[in-house]
N, CA and C atoms as an extended XYZ file, in Angstrom:
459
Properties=species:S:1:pos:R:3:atomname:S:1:resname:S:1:resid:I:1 pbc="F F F"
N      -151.385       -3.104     -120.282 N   UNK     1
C      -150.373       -2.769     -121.270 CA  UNK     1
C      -150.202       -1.255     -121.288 C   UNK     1
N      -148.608       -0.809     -121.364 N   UNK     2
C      -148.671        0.325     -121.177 CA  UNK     2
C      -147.397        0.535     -122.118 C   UNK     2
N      -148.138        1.156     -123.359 N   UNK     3
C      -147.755        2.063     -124.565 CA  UNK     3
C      -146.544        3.290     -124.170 C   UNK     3
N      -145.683        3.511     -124.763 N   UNK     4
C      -145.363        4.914     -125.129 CA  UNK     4
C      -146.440        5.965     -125.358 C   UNK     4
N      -145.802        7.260     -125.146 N   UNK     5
C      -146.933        8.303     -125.630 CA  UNK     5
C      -146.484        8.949     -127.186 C   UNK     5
N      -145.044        8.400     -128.012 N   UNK     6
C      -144.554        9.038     -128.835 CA  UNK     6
C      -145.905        8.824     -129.770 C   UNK     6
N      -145.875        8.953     -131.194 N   UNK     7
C      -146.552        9.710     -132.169 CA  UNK     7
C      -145.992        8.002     -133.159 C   UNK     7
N      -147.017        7.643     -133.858 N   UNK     8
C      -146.662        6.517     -134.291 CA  UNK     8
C      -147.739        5.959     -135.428 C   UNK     8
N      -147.670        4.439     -136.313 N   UNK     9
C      -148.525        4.241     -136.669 CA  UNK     9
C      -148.829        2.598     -135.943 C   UNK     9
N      -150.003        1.895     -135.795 N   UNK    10
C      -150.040        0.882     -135.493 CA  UNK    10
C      -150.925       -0.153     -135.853 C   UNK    10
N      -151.102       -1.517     -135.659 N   UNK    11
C      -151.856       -1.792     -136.314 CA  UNK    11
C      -152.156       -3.223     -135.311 C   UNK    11
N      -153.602       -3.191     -134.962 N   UNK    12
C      -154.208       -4.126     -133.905 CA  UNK    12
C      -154.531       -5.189     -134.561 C   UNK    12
N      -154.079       -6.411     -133.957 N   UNK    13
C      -154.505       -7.630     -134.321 CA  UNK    13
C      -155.695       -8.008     -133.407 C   UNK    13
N      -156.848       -8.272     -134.230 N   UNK    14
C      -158.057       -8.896     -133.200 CA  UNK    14
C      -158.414      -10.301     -133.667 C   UNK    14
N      -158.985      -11.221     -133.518 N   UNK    15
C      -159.824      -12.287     -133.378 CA  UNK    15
C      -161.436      -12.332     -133.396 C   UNK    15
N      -161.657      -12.833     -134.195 N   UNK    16
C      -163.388      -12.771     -133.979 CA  UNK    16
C      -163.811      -13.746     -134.452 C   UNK    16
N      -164.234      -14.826     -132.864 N   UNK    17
C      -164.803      -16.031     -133.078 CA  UNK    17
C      -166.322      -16.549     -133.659 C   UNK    17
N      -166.817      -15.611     -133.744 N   UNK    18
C      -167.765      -16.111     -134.153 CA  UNK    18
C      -168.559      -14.917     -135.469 C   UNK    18
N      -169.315      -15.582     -136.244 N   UNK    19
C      -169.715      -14.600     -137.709 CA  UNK    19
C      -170.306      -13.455     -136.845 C   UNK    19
N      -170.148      -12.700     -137.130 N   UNK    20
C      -171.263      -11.263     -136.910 CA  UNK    20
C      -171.655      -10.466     -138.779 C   UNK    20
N      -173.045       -9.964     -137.822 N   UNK    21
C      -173.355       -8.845     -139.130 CA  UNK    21
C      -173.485       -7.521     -137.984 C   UNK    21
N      -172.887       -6.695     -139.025 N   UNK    22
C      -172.675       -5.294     -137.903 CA  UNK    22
C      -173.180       -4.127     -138.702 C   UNK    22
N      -173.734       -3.091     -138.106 N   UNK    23
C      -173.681       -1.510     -138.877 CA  UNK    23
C      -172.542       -1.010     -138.274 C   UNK    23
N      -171.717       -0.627     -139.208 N   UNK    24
C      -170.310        0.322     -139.117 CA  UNK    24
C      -171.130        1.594     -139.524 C   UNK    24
N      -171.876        2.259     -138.778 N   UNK    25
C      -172.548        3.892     -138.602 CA  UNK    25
C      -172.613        4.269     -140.569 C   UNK    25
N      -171.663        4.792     -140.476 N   UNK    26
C      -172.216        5.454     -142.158 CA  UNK    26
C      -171.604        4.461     -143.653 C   UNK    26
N      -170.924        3.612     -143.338 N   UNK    27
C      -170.583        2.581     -143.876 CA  UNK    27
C      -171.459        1.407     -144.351 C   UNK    27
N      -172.585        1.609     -143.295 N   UNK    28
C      -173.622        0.252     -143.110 CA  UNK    28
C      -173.242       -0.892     -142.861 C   UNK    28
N      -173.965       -2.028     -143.645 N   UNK    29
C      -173.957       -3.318     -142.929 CA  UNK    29
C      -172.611       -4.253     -143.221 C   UNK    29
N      -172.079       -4.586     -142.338 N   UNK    30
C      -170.462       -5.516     -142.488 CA  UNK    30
C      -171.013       -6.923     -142.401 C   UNK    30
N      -170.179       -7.790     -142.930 N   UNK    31
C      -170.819       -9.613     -142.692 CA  UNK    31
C      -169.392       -9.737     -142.453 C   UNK    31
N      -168.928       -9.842     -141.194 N   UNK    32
C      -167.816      -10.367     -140.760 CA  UNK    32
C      -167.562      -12.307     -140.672 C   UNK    32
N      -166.864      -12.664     -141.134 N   UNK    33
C      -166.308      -13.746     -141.044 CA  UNK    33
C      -165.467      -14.364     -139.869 C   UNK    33
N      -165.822      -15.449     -138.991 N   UNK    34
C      -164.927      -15.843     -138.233 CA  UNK    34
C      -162.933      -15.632     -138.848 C   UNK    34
N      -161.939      -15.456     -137.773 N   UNK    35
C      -160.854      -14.921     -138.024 CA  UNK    35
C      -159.945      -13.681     -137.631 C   UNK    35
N      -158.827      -13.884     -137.668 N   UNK    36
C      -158.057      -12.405     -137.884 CA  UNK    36
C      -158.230      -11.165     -138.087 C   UNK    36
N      -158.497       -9.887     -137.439 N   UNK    37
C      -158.638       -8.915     -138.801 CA  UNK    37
C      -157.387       -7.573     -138.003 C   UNK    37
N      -156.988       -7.281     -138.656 N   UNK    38
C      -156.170       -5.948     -138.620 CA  UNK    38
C      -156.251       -5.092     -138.782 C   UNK    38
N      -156.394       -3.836     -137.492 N   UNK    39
C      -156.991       -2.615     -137.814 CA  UNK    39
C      -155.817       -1.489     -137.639 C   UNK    39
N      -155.521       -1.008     -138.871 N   UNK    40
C      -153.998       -0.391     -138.608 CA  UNK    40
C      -154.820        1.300     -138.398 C   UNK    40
N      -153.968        1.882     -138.062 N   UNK    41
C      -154.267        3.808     -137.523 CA  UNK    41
C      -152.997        4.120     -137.816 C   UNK    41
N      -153.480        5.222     -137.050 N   UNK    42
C      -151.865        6.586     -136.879 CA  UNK    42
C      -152.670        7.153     -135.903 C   UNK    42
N      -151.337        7.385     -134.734 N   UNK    43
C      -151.806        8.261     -133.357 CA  UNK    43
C      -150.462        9.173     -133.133 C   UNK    43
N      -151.169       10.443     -133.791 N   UNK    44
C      -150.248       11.533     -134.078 CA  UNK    44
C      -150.775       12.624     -132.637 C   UNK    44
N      -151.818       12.081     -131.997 N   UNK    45
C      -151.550       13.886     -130.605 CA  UNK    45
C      -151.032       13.595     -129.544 C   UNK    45
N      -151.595       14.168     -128.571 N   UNK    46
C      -150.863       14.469     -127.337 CA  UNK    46
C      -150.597       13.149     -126.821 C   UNK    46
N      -151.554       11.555     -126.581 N   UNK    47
C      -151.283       10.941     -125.726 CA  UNK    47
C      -150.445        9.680     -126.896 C   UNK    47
N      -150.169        9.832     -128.114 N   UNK    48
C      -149.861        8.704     -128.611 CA  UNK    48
C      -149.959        7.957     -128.868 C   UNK    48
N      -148.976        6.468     -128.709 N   UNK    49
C      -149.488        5.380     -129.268 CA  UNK    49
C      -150.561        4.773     -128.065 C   UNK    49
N      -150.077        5.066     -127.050 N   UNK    50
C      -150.452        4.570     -126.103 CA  UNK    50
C      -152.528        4.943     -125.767 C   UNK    50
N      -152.466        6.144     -125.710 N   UNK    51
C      -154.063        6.675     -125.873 CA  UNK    51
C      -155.048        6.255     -126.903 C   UNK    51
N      -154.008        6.120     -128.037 N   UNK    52
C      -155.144        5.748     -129.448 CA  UNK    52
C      -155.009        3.905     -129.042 C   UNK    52
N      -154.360        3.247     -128.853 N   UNK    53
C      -154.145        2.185     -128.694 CA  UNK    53
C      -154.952        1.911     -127.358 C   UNK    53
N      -155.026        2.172     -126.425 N   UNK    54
C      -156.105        2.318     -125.342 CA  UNK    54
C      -157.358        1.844     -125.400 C   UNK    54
N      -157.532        3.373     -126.306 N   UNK    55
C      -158.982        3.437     -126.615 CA  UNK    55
C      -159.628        2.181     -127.344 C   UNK    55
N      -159.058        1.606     -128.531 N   UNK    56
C      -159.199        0.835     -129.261 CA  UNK    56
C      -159.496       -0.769     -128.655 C   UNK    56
N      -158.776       -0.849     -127.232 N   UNK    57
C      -158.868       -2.049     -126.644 CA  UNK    57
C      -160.255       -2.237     -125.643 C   UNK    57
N      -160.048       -1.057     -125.400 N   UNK    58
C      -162.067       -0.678     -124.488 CA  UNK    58
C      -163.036       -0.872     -125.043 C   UNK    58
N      -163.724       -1.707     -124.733 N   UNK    59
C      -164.588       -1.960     -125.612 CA  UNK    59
C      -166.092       -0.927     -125.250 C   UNK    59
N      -165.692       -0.670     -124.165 N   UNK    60
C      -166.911        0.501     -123.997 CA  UNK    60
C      -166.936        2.209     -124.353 C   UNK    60
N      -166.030        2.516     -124.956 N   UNK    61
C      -165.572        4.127     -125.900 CA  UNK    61
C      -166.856        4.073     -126.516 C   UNK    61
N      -167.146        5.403     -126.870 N   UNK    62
C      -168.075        6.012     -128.074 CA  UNK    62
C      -168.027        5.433     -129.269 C   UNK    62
N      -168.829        5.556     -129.881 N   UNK    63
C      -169.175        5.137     -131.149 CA  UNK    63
C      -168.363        6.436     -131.981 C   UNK    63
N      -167.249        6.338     -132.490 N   UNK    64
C      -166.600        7.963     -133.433 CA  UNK    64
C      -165.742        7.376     -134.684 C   UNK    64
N      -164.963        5.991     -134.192 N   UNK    65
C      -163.622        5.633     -135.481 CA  UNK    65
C      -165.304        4.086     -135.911 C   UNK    65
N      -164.666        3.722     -137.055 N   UNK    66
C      -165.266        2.524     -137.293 CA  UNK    66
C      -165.346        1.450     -136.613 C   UNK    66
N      -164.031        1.521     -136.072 N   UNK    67
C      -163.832       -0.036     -135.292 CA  UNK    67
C      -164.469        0.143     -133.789 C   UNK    67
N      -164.816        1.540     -133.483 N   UNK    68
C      -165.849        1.471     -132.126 CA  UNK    68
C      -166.865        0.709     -132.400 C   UNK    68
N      -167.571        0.283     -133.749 N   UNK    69
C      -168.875       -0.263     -133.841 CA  UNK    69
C      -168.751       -1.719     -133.967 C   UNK    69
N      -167.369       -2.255     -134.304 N   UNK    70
C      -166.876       -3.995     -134.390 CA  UNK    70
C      -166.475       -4.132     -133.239 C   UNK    70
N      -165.724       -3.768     -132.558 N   UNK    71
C      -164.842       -3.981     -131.146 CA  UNK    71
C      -165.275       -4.892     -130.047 C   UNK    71
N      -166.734       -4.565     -129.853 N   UNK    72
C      -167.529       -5.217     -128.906 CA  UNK    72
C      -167.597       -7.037     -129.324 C   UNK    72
N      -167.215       -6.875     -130.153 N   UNK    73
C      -167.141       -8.542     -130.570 CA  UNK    73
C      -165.669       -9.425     -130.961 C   UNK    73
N      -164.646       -8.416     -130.488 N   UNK    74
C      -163.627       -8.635     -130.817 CA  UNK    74
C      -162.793       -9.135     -129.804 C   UNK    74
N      -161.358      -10.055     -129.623 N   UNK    75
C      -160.716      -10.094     -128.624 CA  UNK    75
C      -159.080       -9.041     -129.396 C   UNK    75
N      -158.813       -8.527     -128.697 N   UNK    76
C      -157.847       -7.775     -129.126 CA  UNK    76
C      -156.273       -8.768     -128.784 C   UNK    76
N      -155.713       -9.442     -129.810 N   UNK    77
C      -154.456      -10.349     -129.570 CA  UNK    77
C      -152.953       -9.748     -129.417 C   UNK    77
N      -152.667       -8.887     -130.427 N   UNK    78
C      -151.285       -8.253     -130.268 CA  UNK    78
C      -151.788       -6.675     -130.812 C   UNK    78
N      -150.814       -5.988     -130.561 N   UNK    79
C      -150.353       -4.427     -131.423 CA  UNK    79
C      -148.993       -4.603     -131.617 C   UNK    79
N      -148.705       -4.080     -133.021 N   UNK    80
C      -147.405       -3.950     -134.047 CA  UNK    80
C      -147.811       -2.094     -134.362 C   UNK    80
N      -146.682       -1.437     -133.778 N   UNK    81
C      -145.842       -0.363     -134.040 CA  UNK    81
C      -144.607        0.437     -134.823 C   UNK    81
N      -145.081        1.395     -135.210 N   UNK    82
C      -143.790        2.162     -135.607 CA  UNK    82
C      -143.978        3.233     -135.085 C   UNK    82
N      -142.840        3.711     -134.740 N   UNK    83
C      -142.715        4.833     -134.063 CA  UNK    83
C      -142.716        5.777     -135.271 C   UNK    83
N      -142.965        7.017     -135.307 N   UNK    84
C      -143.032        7.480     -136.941 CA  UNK    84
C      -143.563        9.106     -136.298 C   UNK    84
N      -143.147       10.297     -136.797 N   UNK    85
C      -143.633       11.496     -137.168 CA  UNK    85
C      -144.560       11.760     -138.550 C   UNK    85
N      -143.636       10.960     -139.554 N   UNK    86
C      -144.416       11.207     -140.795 CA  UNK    86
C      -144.972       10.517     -141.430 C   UNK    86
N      -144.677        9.652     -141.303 N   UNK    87
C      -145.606        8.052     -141.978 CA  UNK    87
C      -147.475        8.183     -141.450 C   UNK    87
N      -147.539        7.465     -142.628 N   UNK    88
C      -149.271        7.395     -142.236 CA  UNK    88
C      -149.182        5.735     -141.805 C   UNK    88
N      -150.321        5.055     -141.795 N   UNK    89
C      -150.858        3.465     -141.643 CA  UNK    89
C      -150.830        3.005     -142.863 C   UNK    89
N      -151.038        3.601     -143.761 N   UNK    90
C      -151.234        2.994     -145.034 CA  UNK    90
C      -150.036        2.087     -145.654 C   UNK    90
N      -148.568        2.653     -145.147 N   UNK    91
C      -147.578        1.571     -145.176 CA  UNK    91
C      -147.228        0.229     -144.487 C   UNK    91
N      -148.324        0.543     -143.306 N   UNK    92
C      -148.422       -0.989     -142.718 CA  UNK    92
C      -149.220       -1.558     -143.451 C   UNK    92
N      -150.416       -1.054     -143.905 N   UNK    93
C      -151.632       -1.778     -145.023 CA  UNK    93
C      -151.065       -2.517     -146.273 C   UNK    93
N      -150.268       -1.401     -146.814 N   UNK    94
C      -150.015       -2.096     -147.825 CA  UNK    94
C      -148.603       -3.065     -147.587 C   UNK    94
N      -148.328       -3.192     -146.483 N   UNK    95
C      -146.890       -4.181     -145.715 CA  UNK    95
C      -147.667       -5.300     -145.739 C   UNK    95
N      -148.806       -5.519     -145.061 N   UNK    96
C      -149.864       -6.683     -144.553 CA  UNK    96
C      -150.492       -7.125     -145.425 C   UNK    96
N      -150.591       -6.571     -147.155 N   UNK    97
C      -150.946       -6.417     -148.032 CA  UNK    97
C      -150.529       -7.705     -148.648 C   UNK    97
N      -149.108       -7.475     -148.670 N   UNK    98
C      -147.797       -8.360     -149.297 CA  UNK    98
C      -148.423       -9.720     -149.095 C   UNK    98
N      -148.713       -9.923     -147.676 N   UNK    99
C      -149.043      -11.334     -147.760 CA  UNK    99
C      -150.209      -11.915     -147.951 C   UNK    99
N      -150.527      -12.948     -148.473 N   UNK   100
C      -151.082      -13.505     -149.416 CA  UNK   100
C      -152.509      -14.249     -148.611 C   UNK   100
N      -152.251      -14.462     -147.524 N   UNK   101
C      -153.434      -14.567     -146.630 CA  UNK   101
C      -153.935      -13.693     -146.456 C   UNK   101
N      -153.945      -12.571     -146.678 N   UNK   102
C      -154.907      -10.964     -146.013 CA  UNK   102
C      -155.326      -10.740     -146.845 C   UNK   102
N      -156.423       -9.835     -146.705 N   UNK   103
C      -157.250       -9.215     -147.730 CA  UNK   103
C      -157.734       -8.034     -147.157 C   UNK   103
N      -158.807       -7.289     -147.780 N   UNK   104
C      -159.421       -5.987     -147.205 CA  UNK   104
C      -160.505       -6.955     -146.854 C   UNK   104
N      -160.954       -6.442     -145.677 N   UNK   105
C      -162.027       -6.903     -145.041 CA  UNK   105
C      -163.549       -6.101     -145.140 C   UNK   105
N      -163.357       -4.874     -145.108 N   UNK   106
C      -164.565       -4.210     -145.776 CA  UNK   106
C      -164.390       -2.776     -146.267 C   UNK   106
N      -164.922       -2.504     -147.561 N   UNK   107
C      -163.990       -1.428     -147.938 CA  UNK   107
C      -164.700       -0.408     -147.902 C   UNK   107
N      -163.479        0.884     -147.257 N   UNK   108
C      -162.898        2.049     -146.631 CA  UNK   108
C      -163.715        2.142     -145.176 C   UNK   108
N      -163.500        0.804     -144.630 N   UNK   109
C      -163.519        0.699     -143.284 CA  UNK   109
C      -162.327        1.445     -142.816 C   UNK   109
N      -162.367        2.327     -141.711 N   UNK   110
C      -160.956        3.393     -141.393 CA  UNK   110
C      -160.541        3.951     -142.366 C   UNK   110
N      -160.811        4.166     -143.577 N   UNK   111
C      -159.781        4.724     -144.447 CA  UNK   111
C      -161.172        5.543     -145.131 C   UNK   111
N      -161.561        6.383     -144.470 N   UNK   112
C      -162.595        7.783     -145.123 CA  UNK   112
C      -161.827        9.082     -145.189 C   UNK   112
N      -160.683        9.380     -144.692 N   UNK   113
C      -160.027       10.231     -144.358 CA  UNK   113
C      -158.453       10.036     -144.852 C   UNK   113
N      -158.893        8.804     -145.648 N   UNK   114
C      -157.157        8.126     -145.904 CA  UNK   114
C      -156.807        9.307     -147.525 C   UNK   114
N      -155.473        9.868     -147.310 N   UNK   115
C      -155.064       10.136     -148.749 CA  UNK   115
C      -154.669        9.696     -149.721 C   UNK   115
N      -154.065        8.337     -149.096 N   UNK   116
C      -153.453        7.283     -150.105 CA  UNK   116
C      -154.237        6.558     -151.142 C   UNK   116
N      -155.993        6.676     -150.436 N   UNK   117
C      -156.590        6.258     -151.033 CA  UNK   117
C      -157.399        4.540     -151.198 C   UNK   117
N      -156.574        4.077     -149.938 N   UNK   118
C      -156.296        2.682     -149.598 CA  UNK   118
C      -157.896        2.057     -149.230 C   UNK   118
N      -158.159        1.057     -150.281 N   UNK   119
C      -159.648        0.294     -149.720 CA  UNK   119
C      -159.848        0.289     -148.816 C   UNK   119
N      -159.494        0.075     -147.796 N   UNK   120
C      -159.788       -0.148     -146.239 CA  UNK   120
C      -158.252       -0.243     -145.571 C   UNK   120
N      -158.840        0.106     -143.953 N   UNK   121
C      -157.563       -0.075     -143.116 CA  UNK   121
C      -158.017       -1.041     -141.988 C   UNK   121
N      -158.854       -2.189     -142.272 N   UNK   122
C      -159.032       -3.266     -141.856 CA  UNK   122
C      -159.058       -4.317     -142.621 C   UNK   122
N      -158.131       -5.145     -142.139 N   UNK   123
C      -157.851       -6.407     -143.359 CA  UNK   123
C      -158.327       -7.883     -142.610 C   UNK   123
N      -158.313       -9.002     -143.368 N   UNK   124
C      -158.703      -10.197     -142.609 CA  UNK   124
C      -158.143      -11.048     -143.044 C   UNK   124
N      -157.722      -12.084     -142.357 N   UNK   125
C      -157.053      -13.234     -142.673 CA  UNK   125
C      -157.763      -14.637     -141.685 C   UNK   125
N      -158.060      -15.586     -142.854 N   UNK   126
C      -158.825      -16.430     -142.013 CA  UNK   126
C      -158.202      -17.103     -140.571 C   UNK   126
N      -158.857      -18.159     -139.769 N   UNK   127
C      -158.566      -18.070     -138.282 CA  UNK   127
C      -157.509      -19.561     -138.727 C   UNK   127
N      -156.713      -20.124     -139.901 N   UNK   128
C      -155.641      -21.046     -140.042 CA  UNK   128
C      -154.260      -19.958     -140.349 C   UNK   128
N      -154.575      -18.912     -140.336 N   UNK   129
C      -153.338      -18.058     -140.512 CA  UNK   129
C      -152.554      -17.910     -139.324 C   UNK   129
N      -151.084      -18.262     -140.109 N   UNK   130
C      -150.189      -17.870     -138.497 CA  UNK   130
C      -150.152      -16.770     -138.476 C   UNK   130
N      -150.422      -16.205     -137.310 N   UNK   131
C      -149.808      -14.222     -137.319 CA  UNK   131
C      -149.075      -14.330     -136.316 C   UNK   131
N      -148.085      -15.109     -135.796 N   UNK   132
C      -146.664      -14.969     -135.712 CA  UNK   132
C      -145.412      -15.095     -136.747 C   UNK   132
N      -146.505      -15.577     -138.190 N   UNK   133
C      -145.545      -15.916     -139.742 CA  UNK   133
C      -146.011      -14.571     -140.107 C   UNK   133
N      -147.095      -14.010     -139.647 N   UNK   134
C      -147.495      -12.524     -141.024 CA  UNK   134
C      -146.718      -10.932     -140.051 C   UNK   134
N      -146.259      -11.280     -138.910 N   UNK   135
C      -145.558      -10.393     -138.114 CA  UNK   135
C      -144.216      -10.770     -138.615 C   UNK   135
N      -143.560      -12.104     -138.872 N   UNK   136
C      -142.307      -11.689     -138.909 CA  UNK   136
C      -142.012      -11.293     -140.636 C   UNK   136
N      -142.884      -11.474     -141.731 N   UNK   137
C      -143.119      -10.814     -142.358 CA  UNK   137
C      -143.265       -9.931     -142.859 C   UNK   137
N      -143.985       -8.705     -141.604 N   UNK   138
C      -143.956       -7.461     -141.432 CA  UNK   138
C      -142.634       -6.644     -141.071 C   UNK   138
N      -142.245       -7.724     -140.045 N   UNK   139
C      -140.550       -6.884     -140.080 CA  UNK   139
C      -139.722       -7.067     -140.665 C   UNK   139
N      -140.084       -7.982     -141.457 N   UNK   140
C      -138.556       -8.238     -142.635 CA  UNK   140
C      -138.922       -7.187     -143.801 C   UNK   140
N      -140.618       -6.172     -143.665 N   UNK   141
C      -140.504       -5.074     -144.589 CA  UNK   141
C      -140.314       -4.244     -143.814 C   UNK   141
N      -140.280       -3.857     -142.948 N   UNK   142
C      -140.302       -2.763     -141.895 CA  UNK   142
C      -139.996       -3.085     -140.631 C   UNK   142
N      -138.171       -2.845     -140.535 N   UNK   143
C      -137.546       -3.682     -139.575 CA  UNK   143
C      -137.897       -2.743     -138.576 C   UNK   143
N      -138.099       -1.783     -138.376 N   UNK   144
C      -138.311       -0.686     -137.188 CA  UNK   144
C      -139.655       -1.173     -136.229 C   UNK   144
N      -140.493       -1.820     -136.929 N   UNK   145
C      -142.018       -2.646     -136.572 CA  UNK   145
C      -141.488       -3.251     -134.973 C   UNK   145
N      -142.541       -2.993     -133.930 N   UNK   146
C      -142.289       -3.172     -132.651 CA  UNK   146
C      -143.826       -4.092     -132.564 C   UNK   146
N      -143.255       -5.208     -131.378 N   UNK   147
C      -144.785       -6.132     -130.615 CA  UNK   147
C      -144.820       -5.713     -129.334 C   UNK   147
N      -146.156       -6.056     -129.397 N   UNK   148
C      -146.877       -6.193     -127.939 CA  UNK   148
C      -148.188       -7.022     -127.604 C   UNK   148
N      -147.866       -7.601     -126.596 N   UNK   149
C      -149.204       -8.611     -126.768 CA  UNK   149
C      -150.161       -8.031     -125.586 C   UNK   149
N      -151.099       -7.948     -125.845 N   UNK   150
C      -152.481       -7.292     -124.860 CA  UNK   150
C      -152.467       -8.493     -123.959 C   UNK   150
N      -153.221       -7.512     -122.686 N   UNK   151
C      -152.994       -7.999     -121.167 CA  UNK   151
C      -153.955       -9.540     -121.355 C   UNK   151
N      -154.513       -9.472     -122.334 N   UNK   152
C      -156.002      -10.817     -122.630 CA  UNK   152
C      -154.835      -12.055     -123.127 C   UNK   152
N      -153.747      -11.778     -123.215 N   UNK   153
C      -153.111      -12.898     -123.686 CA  UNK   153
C      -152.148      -13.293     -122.314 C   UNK   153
């Protein structure tokens, strides 16, 4: 899969079949639930959506964002985009918010650095959720919202 390099916010849909308990580094211990979870960002430098979105799908990167320490157990299913200069993630959060299957999945997972203030920027929705119903959802709030489905699909 090969991203744009523009400046954007996005937000990864993963899968995780089976329960894990994880240390998220300074966060500590997570009890992940089989299911959905959504890890929205913003990739504002040089390489874009495409570099931060990259990274995120490797499961072998450094240990530096939160989701380096879940990833390894994750299958990565789609990425949903906006192309954006000024927007943060937090408007996809609280977009994904709206619907009624999601929740915060562990709070201020990704969001230590958030201004908005937002519990977390990983959400979960159990594994009976359509997320081809919570995407078109997403664009009926934010018609500009772009798909892509990772090379694993």
């Amino acid at each position: 899969m090969c991203l744009p390099e523009n400046e954007g916010v996005y937000c990864v849909v993963f899968n995780l079949a089976k329960p894990v308990i994880q240390n998220i580094g300074k966060l500590g211990v997570g009890d992940f639930a089989p299911g959905f979870y959504f890890y929205c960002g913003s990739a504002k430098g040089h390489s874009g959506l495409n570099g931060r979105i990259q990274r995120h799908l490797r499961k072998d990167s450094t240990k530096f964002w939160h989701i380096d320490y879940l990833k390894t157990h994750l299958e990565p299913l789609r990425v949903w985009f906006v192309f954006t200069k000024n927007e943060s993630e937090c408007g996809l959060v609280n977009a994904l918010c709206d619907n009624s299957n999601i929740d915060y999945a562990m709070v201020g997972f990704g969001a230590s650095d958030c201004s908005h203030h937002c519990r977390s920027h990983l959400l979960f929705a159990n594994s009976s959720t359509n997320i081809d119903q919570v995407f078109d959802q997403l664009s009926d709030g934010l018609p500009r919202v772009n798909q892509y489905w990772t090379s694993q699909n």
